[in-house]
N, C-alpha and C positions, 0 to 999 in steps of 0.2 A: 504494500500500500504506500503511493508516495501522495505528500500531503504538498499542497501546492502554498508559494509564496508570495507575497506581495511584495515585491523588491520596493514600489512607489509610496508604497506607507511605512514599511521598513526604512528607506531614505527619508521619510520626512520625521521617524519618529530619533534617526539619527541626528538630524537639523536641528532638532528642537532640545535634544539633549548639548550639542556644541554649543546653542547658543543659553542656554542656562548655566552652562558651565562659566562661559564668556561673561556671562552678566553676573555670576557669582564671586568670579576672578574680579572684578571690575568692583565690584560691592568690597570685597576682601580688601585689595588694594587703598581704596577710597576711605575706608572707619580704619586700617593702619596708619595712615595717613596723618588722622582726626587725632590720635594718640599718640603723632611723634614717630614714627618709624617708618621712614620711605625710601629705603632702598632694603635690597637681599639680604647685607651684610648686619645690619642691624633688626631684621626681623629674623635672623636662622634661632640668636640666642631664647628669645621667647617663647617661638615658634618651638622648641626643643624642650624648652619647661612645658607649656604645653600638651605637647604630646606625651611627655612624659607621666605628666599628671593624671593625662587620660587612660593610656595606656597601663601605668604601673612599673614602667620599663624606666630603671635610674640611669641617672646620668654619672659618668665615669670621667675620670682623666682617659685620654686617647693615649696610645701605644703605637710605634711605630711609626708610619708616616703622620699620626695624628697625635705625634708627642706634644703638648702643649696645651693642646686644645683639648674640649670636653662634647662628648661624644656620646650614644645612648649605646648603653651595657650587649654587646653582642650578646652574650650569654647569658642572659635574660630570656625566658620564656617565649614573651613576649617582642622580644627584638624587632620582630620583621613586620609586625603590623606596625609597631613605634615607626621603623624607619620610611613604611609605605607612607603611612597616615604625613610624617614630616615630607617627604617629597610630593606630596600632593597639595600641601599648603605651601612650601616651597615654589611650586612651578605657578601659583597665581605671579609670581613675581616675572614669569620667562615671558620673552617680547612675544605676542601672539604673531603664528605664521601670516605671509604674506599671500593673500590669495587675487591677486592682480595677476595682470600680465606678466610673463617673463620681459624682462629688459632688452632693447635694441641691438642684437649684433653689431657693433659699427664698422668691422674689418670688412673692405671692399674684396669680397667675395673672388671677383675677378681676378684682382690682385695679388692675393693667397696664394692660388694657384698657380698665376702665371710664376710667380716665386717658384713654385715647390718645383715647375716643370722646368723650369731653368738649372735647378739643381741636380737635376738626372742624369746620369750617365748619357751618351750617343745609344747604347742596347737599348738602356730603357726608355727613352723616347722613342725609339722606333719600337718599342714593343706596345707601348702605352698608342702611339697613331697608329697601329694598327688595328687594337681593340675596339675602337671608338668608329 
């Protein structure tokens, strides 16, 4: 028995979740803001209590390349939802994708080539005018 899909409502119900996401990113951003904290660097540390809170996952001195810094307890039960849960409030901060146009090639296309054909051997221009 194959069950049939609606890819058009499927897409719109994926639309509608981008853009809640978008507008929740945007709400997140904005009451950080209100509170003093508007860049990455100054929201990871709260953002990390936080989660921690939520979670129950302590926070540690870091080891290794994370010598210095405090960092949530790998070895904690709980680690990997603490570190999802932080990268997901984390990435309100990441530049939303660009979904415009691709940008203008400006190399005269012509030009390229007649370069590259200029650089060939005698064989391979006569092998290349003959393909053509």
């Amino acid at each position: 028995m194959t069950t049939s899909i609606n890819t058009t409502a499927a897409y719109a119900a994926f639309d509608k979740f981008a853009k809640a996401q978008d507008t929740s990113r945007a709400t997140l951003v904005n009451e950080l803001g209100k509170a003093g904290i508007t860049t990455l660097e100054a929201a990871r540390p709260i953002a990390m209590q936080w989660v921690s809170a939520r979670t129950k996952c302590p926070i540690v001195s870091g080891a290794g390349k994370a010598t210095g810094r405090k960092v949530l307890d790998a070895k904690h039960r709980n680690y990997e939802a603490a570190k999802k849960a932080l990268q997901r409030v984390m990435s309100a901060f990441a530049p939303k994708p660009t979904t415009g146009k691709p940008t203008v090639n400006k190399v005269d296309a012509v030009k390229s080539l007649l370069t590259r054909y200029q650089a060939l051997s005698r064989a391979e221009k006569a092998r290349f005018l003959a393909s053509i």
